[in-house]
N, C-alpha and C positions, 0 to 999 in steps of 0.2 A: 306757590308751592306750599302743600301743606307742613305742618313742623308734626317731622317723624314721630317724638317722644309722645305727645301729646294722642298721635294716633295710636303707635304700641301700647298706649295703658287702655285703648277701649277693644284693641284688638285681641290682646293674650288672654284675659280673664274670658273672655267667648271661645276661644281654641284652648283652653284648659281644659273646661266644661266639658268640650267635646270629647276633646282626649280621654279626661275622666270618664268616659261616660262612654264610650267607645275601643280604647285602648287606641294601638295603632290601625285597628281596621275604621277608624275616622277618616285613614288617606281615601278611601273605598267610594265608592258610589252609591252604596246600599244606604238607605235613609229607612231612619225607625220614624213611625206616626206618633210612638208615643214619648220622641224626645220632645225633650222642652224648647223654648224660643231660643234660649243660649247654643244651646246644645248645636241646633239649627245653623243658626250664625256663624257659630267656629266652625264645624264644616264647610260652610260657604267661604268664608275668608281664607281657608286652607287649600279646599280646592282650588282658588283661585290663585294661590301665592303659591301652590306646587305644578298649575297648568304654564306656569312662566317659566319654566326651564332648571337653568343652568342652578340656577340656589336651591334648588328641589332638595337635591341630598343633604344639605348642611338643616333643613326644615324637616324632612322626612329621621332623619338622626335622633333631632331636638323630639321631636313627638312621640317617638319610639322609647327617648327615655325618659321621658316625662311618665309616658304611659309603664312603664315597669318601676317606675318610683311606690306606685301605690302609696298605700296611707301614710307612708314614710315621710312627715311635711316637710324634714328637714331637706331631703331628697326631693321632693316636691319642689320646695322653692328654688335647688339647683339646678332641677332642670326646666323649670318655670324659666328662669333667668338664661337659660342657654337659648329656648323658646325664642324666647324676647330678640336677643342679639341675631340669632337665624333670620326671623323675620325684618329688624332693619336691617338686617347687610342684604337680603331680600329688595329692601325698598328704595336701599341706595342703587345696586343694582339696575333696578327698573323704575325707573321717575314718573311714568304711568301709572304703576301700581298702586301709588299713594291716594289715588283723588278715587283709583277704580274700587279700592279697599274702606275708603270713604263714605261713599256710594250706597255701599250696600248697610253701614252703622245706621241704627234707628237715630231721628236727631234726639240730641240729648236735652235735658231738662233746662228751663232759661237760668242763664247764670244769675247767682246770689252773690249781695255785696256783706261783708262781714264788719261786725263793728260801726260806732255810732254814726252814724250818715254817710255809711260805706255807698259807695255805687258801684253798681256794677251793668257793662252793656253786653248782652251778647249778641254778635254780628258787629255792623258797622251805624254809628254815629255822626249826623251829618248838621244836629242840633247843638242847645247850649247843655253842659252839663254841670250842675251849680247845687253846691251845697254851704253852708255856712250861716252867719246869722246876717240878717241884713243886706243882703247879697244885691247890687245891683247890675243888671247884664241887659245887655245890648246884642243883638244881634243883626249885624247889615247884610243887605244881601246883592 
């Protein structure tokens, strides 16, 4: 199962975009050529998270005010954050959704370890992962 939160921070800022950029005729079917990739994507992610049904309206709400927020950020962000929660109770909803919402996110850039002999893996680790001075490791198999 994927972990919802981690998915809602790549999914909102792509269905913002759109909204922004769209208003609520983003629910629509009509596609501009000269929207941008984002733009693109949150559309795709909405239509797909409004073809599911039943959380349609609490999604279709959240976008609606989102999109009459206009440049208001303060407004923006409240309904950014309403966005957000539509979409997981969307995701709790349908357990499907998450992997199929997944799916369609570009993969993201390889994770970065921070600080002095940070590491970092993204994906999975089946090796040794060794940092320190004089380190000595073993690996049996």
């Amino acid at each position: 199962m994927l972990e919802i939160d981690g998915l809602l921070d790549q999914i909102v800022p792509a269905a913002e975009a759109a909204v922004v950029a769209y208003g609520v005729g983003v629910l629509t079917a009509a596609r501009d050529e000269t929207a941008g990739a984002t733009v693109r994507l949150g559309q795709r992610l909405l239509a797909r998270v409004m073809n599911r049904g039943g959380d349609a309206d609490a999604v279709e709400a959240s976008v609606t005010g989102l999109a009459e927020a206009g440049e208001d950020q303060d407004m923006r962000g409240l309904r950014r954050l309403e966005l957000r929660i539509a979409l997981r109770e969307a995701l709790r909803e349908h357990p499907g959704l998450a992997e199929e919402l997944s799916a369609l996110l570009p993969e993201g850039p390889a994770a970065q370890a921070g600080g002095e002999r940070g590491v970092a893996v993204a994906g999975n680790n089946s090796g040794i992962i060794s940092t320190g001075d004089g380190a000595h490791n073993t690996q049996h198999r």
